[in-house]
Backbone bond lengths (Angstrom), bond angles and torsions (degrees), N, CA, C in turn:
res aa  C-N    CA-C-N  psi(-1)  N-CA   C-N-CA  omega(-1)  CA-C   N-CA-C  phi
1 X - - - 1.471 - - 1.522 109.18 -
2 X 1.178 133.43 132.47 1.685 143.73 -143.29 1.863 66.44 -102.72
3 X 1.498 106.78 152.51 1.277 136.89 159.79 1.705 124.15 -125.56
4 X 1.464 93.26 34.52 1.594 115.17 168.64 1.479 107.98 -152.96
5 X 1.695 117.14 176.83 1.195 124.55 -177.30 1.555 98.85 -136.26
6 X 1.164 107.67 111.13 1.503 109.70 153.29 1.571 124.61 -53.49
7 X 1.265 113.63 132.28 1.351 124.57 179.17 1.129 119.03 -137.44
8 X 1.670 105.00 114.94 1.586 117.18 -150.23 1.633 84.66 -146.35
9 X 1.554 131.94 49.84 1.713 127.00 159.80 0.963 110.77 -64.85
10 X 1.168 149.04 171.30 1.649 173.14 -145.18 1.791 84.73 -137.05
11 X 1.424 111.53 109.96 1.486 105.53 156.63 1.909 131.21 -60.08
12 X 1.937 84.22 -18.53 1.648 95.60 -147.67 1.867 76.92 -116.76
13 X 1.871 95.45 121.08 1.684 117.09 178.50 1.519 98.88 -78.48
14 X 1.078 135.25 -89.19 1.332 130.86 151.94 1.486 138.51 -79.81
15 X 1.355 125.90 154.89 1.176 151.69 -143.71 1.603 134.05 -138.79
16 X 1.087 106.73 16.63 1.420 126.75 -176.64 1.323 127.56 -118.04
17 X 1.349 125.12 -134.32 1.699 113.02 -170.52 1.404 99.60 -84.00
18 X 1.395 120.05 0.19 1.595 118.35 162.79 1.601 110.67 -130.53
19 X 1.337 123.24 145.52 1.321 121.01 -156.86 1.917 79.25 -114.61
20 X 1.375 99.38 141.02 2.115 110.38 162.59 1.260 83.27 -131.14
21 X 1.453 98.94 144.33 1.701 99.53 157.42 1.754 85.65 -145.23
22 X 1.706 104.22 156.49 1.148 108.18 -163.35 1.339 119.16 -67.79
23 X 1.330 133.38 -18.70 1.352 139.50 176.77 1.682 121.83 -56.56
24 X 2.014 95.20 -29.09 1.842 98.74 -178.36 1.731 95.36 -98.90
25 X 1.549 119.55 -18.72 1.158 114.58 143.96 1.765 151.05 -25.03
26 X 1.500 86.04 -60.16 1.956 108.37 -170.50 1.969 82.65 -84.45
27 X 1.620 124.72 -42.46 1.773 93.78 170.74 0.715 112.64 -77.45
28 X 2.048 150.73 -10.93 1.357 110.50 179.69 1.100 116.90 -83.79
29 X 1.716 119.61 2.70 1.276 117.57 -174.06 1.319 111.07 -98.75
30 X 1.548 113.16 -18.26 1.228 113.23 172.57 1.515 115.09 -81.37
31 X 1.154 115.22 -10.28 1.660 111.99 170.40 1.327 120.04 -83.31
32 X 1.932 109.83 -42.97 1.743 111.91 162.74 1.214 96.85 -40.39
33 X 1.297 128.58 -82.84 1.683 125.62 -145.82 1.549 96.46 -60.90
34 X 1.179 149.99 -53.64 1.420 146.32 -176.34 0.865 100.40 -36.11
35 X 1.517 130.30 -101.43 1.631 141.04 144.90 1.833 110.56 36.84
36 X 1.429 94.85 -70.54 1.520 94.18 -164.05 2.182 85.17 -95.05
37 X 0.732 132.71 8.63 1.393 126.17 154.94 1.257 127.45 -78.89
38 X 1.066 112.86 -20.03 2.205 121.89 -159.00 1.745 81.13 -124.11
39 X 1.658 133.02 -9.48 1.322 124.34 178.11 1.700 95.68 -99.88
40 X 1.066 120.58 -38.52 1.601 105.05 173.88 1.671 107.68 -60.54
41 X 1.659 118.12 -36.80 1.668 105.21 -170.60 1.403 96.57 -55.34
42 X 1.291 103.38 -59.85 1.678 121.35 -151.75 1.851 94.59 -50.53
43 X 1.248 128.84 -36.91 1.267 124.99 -167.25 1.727 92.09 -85.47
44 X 0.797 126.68 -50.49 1.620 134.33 -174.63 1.494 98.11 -45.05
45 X 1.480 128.77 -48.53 1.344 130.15 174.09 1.518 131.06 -90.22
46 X 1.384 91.45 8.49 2.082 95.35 172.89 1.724 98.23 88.47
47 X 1.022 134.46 -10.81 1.440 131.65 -172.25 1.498 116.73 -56.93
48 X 1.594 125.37 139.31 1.741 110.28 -171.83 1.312 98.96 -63.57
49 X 1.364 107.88 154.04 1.639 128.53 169.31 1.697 111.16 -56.53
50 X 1.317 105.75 -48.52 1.486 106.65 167.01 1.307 145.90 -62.89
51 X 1.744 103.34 -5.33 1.355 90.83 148.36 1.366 131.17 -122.43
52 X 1.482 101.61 54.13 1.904 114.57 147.93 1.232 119.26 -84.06
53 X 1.298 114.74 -33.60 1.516 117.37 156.53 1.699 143.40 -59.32
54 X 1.343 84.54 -37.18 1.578 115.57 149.25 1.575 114.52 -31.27
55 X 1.257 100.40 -83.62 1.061 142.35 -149.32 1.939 94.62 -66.91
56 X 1.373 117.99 -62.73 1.144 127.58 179.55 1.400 121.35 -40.05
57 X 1.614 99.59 -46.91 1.675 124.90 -169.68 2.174 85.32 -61.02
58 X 1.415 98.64 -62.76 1.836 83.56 -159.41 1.303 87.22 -66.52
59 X 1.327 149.15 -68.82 1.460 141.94 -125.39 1.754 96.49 -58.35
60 X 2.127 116.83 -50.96 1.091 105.00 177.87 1.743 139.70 -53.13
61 X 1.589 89.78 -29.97 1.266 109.05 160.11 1.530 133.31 -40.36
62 X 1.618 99.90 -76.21 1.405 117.48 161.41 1.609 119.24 -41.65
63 X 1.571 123.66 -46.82 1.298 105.98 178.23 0.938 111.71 -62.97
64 X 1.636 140.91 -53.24 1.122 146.48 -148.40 1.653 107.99 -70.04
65 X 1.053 129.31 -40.59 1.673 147.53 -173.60 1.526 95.97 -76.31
66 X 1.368 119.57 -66.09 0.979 125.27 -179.32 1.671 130.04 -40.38
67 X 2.002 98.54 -53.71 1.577 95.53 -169.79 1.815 87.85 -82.72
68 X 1.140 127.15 -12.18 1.601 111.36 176.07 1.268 120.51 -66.12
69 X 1.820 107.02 -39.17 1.838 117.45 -160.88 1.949 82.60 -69.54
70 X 1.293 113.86 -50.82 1.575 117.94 -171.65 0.899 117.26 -50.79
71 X 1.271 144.67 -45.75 1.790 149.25 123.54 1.065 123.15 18.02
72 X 1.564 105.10 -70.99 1.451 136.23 -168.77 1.642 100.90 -62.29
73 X 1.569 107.60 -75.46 1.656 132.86 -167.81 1.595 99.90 -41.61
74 X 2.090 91.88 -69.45 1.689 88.18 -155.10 1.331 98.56 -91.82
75 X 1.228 161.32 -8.55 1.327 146.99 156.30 1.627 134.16 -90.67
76 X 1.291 109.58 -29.70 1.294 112.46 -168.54 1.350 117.74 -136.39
77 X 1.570 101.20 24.45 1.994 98.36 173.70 1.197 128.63 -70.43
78 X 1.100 111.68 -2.67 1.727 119.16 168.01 1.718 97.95 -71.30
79 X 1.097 131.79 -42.16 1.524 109.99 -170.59 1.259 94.32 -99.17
80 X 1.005 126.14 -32.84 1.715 109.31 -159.08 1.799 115.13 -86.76
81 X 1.608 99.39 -6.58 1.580 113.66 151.39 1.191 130.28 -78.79
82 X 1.418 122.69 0.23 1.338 149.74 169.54 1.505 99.95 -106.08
83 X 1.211 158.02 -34.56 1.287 167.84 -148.65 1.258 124.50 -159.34
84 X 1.165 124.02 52.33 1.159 151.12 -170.95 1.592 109.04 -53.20
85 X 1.214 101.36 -41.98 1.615 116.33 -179.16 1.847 120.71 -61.82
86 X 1.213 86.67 -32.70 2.010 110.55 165.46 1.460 120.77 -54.94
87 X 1.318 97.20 -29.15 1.818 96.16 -168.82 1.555 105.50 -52.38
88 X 1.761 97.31 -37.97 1.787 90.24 179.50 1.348 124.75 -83.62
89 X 1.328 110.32 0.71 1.846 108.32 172.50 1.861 111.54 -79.45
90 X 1.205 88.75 75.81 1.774 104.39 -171.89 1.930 96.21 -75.79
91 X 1.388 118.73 -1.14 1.263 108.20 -165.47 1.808 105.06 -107.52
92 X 1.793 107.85 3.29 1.155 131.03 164.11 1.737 118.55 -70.58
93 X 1.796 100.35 -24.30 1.537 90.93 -174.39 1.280 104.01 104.11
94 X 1.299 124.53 156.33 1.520 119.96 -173.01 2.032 103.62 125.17
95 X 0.920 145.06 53.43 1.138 137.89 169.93 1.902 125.60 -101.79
96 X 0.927 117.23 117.04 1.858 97.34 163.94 1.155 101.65 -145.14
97 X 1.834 90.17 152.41 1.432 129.68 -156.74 1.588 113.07 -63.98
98 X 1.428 102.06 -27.47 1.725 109.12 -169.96 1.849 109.09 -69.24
99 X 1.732 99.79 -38.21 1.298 128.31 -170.84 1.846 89.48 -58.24
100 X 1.513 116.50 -64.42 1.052 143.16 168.27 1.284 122.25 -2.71
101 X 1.638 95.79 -70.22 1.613 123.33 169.84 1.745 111.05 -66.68
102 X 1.111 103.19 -59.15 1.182 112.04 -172.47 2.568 102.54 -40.73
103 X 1.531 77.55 -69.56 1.479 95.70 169.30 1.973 115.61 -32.04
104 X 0.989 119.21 -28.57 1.671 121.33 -163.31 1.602 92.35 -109.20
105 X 1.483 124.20 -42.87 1.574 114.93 164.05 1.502 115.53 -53.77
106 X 1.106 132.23 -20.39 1.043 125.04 -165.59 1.600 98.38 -107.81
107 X 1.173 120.13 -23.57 1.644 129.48 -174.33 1.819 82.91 -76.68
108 X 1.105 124.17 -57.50 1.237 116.94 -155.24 1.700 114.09 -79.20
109 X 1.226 127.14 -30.11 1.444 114.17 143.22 1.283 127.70 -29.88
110 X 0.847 104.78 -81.04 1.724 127.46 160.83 1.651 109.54 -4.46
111 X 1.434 118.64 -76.37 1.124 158.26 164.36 1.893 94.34 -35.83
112 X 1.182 111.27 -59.97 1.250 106.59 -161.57 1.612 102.49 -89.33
113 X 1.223 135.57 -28.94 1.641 135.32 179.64 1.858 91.75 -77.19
114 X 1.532 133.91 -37.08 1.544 98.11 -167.01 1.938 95.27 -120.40
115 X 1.501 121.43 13.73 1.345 110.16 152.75 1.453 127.22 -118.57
116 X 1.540 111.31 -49.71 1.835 106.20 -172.08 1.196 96.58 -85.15
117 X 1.882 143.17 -11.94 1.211 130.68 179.44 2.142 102.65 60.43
118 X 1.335 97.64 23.20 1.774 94.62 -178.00 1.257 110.82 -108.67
119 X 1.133 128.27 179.68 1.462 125.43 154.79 1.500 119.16 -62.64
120 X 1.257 134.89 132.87 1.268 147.44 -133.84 2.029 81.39 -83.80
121 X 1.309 109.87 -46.31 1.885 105.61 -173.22 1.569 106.33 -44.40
122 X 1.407 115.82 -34.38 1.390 119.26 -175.74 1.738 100.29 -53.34
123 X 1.345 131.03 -72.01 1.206 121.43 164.95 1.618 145.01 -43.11
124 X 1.066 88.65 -38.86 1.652 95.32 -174.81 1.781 90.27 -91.82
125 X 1.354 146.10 -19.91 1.243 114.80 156.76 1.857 134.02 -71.13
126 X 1.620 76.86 16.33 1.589 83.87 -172.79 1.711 104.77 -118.29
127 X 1.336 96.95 -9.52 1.658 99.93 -159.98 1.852 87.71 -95.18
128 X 1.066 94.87 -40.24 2.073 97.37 -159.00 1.617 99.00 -47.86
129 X 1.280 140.78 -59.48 0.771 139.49 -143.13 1.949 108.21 -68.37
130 X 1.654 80.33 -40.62 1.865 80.48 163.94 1.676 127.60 -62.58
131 X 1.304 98.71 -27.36 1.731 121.35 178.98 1.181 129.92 -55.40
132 X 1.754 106.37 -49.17 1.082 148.54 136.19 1.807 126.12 -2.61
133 X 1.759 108.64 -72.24 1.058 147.11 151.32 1.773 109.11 -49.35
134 X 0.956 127.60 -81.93 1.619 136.35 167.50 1.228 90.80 -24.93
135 X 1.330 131.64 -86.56 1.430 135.96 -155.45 1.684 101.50 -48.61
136 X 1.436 129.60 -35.39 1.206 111.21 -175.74 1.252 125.97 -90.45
137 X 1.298 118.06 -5.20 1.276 137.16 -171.32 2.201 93.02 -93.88
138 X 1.398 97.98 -71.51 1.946 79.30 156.76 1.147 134.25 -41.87
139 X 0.951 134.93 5.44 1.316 148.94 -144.41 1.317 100.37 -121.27
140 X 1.306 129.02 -43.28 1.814 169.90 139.18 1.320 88.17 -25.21
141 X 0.936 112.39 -68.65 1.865 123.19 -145.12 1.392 110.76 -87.18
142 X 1.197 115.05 -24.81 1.362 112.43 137.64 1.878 154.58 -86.54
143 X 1.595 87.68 -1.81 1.481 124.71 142.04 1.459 118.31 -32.18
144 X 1.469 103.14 -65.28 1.538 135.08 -135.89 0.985 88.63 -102.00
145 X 1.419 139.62 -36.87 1.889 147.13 155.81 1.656 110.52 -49.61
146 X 1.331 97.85 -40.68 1.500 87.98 -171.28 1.912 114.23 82.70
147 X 1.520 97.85 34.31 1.405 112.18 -177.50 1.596 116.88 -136.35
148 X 1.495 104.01 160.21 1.840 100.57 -166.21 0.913 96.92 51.47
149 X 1.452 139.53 64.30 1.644 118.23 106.35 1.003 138.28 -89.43
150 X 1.706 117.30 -162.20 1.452 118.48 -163.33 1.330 131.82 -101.06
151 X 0.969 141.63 -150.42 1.431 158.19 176.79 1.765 106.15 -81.67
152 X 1.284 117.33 170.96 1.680 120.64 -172.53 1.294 87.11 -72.30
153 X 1.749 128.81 168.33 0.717 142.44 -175.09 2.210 110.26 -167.15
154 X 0.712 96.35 127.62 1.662 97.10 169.91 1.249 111.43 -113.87
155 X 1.494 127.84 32.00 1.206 110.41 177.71 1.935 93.94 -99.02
156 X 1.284 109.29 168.32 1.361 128.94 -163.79 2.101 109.19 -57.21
157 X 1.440 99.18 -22.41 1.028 105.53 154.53 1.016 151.95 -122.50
158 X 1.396 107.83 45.40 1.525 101.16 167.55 1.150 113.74 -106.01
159 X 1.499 115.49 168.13 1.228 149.30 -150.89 1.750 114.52 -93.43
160 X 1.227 119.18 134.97 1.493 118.20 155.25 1.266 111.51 -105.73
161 X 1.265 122.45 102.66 1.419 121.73 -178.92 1.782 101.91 -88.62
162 X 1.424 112.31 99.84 1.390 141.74 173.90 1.659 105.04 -60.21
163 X 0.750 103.98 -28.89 1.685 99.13 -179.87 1.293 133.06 -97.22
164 X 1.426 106.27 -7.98 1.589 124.29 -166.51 1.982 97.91 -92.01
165 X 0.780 100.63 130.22 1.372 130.91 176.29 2.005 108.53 -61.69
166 X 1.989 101.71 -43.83 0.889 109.00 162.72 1.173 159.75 -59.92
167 X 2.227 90.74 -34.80 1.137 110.02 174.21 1.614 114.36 -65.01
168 X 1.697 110.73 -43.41 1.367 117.55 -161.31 1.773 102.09 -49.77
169 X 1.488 103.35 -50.51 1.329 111.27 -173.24 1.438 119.39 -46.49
170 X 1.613 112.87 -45.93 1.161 106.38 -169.75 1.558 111.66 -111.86
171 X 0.865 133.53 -32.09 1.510 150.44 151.56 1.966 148.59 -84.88
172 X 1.612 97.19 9.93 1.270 103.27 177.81 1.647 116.26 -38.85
173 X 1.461 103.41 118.99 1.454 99.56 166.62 1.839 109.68 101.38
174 X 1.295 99.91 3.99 1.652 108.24 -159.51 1.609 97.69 -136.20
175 X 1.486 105.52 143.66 1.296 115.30 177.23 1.471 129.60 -101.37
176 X 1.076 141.07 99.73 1.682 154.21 -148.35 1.494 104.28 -101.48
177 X 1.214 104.41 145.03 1.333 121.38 -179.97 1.284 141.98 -52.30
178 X 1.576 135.73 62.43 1.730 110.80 -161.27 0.760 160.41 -5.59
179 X 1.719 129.76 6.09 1.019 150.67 -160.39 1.285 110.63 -19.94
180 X 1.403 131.71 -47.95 1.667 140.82 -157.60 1.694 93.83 -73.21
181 X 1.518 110.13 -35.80 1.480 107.21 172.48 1.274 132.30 -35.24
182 X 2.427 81.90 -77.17 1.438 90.56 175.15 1.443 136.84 -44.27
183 X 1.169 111.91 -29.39 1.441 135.85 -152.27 1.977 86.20 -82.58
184 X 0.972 106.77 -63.51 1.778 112.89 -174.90 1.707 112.95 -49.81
185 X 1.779 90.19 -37.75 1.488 86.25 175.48 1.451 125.61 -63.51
186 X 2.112 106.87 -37.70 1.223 105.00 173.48 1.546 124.74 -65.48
187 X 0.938 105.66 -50.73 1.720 114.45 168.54 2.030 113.61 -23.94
188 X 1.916 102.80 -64.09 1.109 109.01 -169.80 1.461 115.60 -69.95
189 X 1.686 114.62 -9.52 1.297 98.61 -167.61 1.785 100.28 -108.27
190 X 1.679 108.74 11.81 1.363 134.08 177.32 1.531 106.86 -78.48
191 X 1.559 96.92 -37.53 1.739 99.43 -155.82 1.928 81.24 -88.51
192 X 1.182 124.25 -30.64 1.418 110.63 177.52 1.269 119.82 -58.69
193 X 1.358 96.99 -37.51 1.993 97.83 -179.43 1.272 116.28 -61.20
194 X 1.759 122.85 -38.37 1.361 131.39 -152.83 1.428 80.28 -79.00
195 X 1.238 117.24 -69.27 1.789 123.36 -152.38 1.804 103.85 -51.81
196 X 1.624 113.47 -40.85 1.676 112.86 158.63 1.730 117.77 -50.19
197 X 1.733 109.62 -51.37 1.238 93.80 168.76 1.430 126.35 -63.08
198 X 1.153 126.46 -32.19 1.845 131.73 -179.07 1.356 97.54 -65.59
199 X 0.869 120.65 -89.55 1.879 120.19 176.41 1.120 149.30 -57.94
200 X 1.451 104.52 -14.16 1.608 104.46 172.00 1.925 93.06 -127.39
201 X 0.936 122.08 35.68 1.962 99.21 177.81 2.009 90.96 -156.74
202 X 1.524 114.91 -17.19 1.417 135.34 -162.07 1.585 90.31 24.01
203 X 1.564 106.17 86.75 1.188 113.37 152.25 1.895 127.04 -92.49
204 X 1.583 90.55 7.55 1.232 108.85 156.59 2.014 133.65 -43.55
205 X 1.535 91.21 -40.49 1.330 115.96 168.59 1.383 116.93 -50.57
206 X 1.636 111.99 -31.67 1.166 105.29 -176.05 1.280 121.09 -111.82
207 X 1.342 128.58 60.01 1.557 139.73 -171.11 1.366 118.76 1.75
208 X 1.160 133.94 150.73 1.403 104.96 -155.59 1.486 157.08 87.84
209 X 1.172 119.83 -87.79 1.389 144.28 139.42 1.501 107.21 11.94
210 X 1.630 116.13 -69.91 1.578 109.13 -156.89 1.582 95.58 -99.85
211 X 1.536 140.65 -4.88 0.866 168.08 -165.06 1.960 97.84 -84.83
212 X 1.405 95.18 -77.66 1.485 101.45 168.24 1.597 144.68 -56.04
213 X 1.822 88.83 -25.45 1.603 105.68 173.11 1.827 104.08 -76.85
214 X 1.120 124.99 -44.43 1.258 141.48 160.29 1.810 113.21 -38.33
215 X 1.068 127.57 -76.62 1.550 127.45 138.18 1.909 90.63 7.20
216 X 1.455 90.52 -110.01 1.722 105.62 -142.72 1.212 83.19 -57.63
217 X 1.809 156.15 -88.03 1.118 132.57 -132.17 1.658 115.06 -64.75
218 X 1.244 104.62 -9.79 1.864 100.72 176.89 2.039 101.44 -77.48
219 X 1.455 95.66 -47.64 1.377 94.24 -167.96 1.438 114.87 -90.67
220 X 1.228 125.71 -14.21 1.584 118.75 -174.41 1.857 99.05 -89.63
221 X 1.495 112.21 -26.12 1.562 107.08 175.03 1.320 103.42 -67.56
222 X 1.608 123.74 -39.37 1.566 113.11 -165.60 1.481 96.07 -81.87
223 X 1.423 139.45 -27.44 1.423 150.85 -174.79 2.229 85.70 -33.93
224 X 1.327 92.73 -66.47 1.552 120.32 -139.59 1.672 86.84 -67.99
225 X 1.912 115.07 -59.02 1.280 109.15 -167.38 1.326 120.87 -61.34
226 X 1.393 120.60 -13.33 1.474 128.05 174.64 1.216 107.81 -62.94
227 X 1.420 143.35 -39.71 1.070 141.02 162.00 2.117 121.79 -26.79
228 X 1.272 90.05 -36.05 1.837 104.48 -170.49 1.432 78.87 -84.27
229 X 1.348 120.26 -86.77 1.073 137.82 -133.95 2.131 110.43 -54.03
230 X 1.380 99.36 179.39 1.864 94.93 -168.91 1.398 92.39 -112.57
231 X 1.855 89.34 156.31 1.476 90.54 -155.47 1.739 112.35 -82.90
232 X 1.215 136.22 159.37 1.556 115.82 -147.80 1.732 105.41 -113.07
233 X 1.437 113.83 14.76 1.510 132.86 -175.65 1.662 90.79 -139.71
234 X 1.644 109.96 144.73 1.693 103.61 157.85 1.723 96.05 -69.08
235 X 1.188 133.58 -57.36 1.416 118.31 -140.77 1.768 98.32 -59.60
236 X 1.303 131.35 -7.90 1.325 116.56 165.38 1.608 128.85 -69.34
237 X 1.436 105.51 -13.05 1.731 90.63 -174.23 1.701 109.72 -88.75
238 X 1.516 129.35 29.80 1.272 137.16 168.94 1.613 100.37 -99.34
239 X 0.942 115.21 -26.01 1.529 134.33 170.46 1.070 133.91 -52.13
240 X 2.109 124.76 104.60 0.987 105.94 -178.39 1.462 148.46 -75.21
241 X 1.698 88.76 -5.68 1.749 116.64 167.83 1.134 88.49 -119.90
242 X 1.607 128.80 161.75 1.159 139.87 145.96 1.763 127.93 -64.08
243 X 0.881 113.98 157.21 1.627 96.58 167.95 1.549 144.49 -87.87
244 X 1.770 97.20 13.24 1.431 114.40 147.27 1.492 120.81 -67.27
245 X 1.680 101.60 -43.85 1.624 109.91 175.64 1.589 106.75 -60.25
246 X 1.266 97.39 -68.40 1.583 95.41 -176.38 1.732 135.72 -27.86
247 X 1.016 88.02 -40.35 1.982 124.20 170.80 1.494 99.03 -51.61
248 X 1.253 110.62 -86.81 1.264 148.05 179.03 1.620 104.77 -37.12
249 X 1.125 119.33 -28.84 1.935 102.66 179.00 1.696 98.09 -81.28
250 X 1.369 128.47 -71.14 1.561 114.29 160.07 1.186 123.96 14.38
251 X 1.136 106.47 -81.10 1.747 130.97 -178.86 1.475 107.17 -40.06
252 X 1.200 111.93 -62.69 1.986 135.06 -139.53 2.278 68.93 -95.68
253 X 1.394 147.01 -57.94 0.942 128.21 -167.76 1.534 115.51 -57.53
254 X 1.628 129.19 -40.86 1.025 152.64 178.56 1.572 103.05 -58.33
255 X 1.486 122.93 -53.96 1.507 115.15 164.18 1.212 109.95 -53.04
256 X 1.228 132.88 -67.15 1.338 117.54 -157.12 1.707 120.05 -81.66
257 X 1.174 124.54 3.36 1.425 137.21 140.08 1.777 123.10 -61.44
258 X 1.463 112.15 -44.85 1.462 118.96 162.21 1.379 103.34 -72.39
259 X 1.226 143.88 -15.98 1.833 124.58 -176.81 1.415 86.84 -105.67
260 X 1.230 150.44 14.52 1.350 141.11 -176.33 1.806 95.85 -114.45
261 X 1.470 119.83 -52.72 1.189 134.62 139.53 1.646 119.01 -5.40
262 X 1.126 99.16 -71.17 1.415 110.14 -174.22 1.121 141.40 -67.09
263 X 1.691 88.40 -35.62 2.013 106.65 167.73 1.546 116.48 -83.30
264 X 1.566 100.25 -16.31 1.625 103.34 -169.07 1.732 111.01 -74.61
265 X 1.239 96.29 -15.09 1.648 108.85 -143.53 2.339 96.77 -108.85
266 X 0.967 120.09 120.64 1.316 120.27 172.46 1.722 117.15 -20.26
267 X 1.580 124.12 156.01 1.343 98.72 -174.85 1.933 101.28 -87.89
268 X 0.673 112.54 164.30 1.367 117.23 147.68 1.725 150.10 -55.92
269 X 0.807 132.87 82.96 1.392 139.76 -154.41 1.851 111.05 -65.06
270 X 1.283 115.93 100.67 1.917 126.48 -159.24 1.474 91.51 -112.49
271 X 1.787 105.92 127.54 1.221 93.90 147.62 1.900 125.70 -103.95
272 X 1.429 118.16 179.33 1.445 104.67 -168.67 1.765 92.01 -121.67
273 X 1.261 144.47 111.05 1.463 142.37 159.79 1.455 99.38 -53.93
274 X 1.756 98.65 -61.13 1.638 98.26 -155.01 1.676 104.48 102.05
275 X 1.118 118.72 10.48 1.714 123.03 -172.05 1.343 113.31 -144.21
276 X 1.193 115.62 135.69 1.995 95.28 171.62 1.931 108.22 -75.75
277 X 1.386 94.84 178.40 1.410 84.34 -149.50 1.677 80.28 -97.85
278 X 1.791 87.97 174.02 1.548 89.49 169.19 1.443 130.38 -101.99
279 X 0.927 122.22 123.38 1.934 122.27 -177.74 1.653 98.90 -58.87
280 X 1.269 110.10 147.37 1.360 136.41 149.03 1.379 102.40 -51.69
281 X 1.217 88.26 132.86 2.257 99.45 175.39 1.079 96.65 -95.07
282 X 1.326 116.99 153.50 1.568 131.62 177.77 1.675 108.33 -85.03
283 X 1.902 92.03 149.27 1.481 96.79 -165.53 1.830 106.19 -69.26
284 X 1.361 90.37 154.61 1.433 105.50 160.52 1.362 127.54 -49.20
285 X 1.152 151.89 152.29 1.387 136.91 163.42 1.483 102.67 -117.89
């Protein structure tokens, strides 16, 4: 009885005068379902319909700039300070998640000083939980690549990823850890907690709160799985954290300052229509 699984998926769904492969797949599906997730809050709380659209335009923005500039900075500024002109060949590959995050905090300020005029927690306790979801479904899609995995492993499940270029190099013949799994599992059983806290506990009330829990369980699970996993720059294996970890304490400190935040502070008083609200029409002239 084999005590590994070969893994030999086809990254690429179709193959013709248009290329899908499942990775730009698992985000567009993770953005539909987001989308209509942060449009049920927003309707659940009277909020205009128009700014989910809003909202989409910077957030897509922000990831995309974000996990590229993060790419660039924390992994690969030795070449791309030599090649400056590269930063925009985004179709070369090059993304990280920290850049990512970083990128959607800054989209969502943004968002909140020239549309809801609210405190920025009002959004992002509404957005994470969709984020949440996205992240695990990428998580898939790099599954389905046969990328980010882990270290050797003999437990009953690990993986021979047959297709990876990486594995052969460093592991021919050896079974490595799922990492893209674990990681999806933490995410999905993240986005369950938040969406329990939003709807059944309305820890919404407390600005913050589901915002910050989101924080540490995205970053203290990836804190830990970086440990398995290989490091994704050489200049990291002199390293006594990697520079996923490194990233990642920031993050996980910033949550637990917003959930300390949140309990300290009175709740907030929400009402629910159940409708988006209606804008004022502009005057006549």
């Amino acid at each position: 009885m084999l005590n590994y699984i070969v893994w030999d998926a086809n990254p690429v769904i179709i193959d013709s005068f248009v290329t899908v492969r499942w990775y730009g797949l698992m985000f567009a599906i993770g953005f539909w379902i987001g989308f209509n997730i942060v449009a049920k809050m927003f309707k659940h709380e009277g909020a205009p319909e128009r700014w989910l659209g809003i909202l989409l335009i910077w957030v897509g923005i922000g990831t995309v700039v974000g996990a590229r500039l993060g790419h660039v900075f924390f992994y690969a500024w030795d070449y791309y300070s030599k090649h400056p002109w590269k930063i925009l060949a985004t179709w070369e590959g090059g993304l990280a998640s920290h850049g990512g995050a970083i990128g959607v905090i800054i989209a969502v300020i943004m968002f909140s000083i020239f549309t809801t005029k609210r405190n920025p927690l009002w959004t992002f306790d509404r957005l994470v939980p969709a984020i949440a979801l996205v992240g695990a479904l990428i998580r898939i899609g790099n599954l389905m690549n046969s990328e980010i995995f882990g270290h050797a492993t003999d437990l009953p499940w690990g993986f021979m990823f047959v297709r990876s270029s990486e594995w052969h190099a460093l592991y021919e013949g050896v079974a490595c850890h799922p990492t893209q799994i674990y990681e999806s599992l933490c995410y999905l059983a993240l986005f369950g907690l938040l969406m329990w806290m939003y709807w059944k506990k309305n820890a919404e009330e407390r600005p913050g709160l589901i915002f910050g829990t989101f924080l540490i369980g995205t970053f203290l699970s990836r804190f830990f799985i970086e440990f398995i996993k290989n490091d994704q720059e050489p200049f990291e294996a002199n390293m006594a954290l990697n520079m996923g970890q490194c990233l990642s304490i920031p993050f996980v400190l910033l949550g637990i300052g917003l959930i300390i935040y949140a309990m300290v502070r009175p709740k907030v008083a929400l009402s629910f229509p159940d409708r988006f609200a209606d804008e004022p029409k502009a005057k006549s002239r």
